[in-house]
C-alpha positions as CSV (number, residue, x, y, z in Angstrom):
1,X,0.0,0.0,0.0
2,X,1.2,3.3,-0.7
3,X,2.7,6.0,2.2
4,X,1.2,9.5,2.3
5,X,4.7,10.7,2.5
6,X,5.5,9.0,-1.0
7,X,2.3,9.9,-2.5
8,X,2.0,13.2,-5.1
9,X,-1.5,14.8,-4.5
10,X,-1.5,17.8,-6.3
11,X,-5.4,19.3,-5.2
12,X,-3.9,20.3,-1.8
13,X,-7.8,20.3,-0.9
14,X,-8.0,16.7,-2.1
15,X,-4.6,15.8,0.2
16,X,-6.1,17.3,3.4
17,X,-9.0,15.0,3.2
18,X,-6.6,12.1,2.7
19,X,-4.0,13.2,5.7
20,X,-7.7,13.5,8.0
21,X,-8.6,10.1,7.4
22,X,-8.0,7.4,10.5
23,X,-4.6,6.0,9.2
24,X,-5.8,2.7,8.9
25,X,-8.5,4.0,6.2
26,X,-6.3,6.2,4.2
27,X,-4.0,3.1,3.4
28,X,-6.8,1.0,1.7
29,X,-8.2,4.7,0.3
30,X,-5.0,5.3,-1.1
31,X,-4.6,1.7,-2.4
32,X,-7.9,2.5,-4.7
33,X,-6.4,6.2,-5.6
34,X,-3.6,4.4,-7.5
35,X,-6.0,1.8,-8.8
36,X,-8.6,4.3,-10.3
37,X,-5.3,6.2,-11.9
38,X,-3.5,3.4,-13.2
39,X,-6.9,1.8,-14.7
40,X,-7.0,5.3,-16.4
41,X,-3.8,5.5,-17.3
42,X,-4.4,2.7,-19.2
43,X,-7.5,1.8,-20.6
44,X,-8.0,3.5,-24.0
45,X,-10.2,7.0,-24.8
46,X,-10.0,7.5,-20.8
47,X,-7.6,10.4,-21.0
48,X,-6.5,12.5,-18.6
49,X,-8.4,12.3,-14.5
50,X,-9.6,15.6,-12.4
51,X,-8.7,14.5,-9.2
52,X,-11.4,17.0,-7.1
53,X,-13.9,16.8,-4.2
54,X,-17.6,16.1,-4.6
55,X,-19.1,16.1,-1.2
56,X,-16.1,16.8,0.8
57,X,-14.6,13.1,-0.6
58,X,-11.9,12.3,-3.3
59,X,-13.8,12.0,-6.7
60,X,-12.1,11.2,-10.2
61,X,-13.9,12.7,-13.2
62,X,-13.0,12.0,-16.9
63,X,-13.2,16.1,-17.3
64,X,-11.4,15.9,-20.5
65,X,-12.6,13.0,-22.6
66,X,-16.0,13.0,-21.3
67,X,-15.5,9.5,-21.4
68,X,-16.7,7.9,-18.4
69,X,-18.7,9.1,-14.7
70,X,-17.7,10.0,-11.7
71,X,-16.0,7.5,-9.4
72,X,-15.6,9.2,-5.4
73,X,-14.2,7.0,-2.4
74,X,-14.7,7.8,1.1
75,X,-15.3,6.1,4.7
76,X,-19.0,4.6,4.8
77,X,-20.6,7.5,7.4
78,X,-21.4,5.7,10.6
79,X,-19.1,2.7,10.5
80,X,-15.7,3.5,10.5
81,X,-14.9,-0.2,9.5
82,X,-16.2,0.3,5.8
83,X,-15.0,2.0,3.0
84,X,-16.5,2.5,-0.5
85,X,-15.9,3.2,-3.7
86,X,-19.4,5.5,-5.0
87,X,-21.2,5.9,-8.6
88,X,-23.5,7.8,-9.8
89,X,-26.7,6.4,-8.5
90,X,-28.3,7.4,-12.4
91,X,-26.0,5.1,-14.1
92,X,-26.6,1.1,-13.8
93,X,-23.2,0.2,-12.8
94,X,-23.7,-1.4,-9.4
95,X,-26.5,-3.5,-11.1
96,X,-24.0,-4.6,-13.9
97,X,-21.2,-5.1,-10.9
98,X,-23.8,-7.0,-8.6
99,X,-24.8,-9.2,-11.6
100,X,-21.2,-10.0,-12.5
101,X,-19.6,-10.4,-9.4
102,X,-22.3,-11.1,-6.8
103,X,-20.1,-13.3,-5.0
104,X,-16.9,-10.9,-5.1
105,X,-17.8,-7.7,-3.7
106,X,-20.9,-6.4,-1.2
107,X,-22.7,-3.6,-2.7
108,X,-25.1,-0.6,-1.0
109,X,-28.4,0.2,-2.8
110,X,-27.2,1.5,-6.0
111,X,-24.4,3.8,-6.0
112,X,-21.6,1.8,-3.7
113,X,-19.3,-0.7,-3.1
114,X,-18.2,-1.7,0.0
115,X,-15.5,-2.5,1.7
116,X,-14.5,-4.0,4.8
117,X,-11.3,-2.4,6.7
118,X,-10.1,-5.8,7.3
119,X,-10.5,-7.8,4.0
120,X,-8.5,-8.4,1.0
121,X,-9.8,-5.9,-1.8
122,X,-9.9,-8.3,-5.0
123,X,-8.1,-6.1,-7.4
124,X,-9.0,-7.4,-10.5
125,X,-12.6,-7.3,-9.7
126,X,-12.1,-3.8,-8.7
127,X,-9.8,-2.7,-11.8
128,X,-12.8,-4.2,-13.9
129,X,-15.4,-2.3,-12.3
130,X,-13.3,1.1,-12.6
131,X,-12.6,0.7,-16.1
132,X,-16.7,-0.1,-16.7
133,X,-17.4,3.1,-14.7
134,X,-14.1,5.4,-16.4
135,X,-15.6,4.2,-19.9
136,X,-19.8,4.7,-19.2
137,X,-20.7,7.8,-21.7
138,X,-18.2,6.0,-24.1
139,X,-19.5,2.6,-24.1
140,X,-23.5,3.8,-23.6
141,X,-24.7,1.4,-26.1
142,X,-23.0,-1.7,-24.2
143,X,-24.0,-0.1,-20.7
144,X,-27.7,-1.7,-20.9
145,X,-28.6,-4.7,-18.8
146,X,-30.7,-7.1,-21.1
């Protein structure tokens, strides 16, 4: 997992909310920072990633390329033994994630995944499901459940 010390946040807005996360948090929110940027880095018509806030949490937009939707991360509010990786509750990505990997990953309602501060975040599940989320608008066609 990556250090804070080590890590290059360039929104200084974006880094406080990181540095005021319990330390034990920021390690596996950090862990999917460098997933969501390394999916993007290199998954095709993705482009460059605004790292901002939306909410007060770290959210990744495809501001240039328009090619996917929002992807934010944050500690699940009222359990600070969860974490979660959040969609846009318009799209049908947690129903497409939920059909594919039902036994993988635990999901809430329709704009989350969770995470449990003590288990083993299945990283190709999770590179998958950012690269399905970081390529939406550009894949709309595809994007329909049948």
């Amino acid at each position: 997992m990556p250090k804070i010390k080590k890590l290059q946040i360039e929104n200084p807005m974006v880094a406080e909310v990181f540095l005021n996360y319990p330390a034990t948090i920021r390690e596996k929110l950090l862990f999917l920072r460098e997933l969501v940027l390394a999916v993007a880095k290199t998954t095709k018509g993705v482009g460059l990633i605004e790292e901002t806030l939306k909410w007060g949490e770290p959210s990744y937009l495809t501001s240039q390329s328009k090619s996917g939707t929002t992807i934010r991360m944050h500690i699940v509010r009222n359990d600070s033994e969860q974490y979660a990786l959040y969609f846009n509750c318009k799209t049908n990505l947690i129903d497409r994630f939920r059909i594919k990997y039902a036994t993988k990953l635990k999901f809430s309602g329709n704009r989350a995944i969770l995470f449990d501060l003590n288990e083993k975040i299945p990283i190709a599940v999770v590179k998958d499901c950012l690269r399905t989320a970081l390529t939406y608008n550009q894949n709309k066609i595809k994007n329909e459940i049948n």
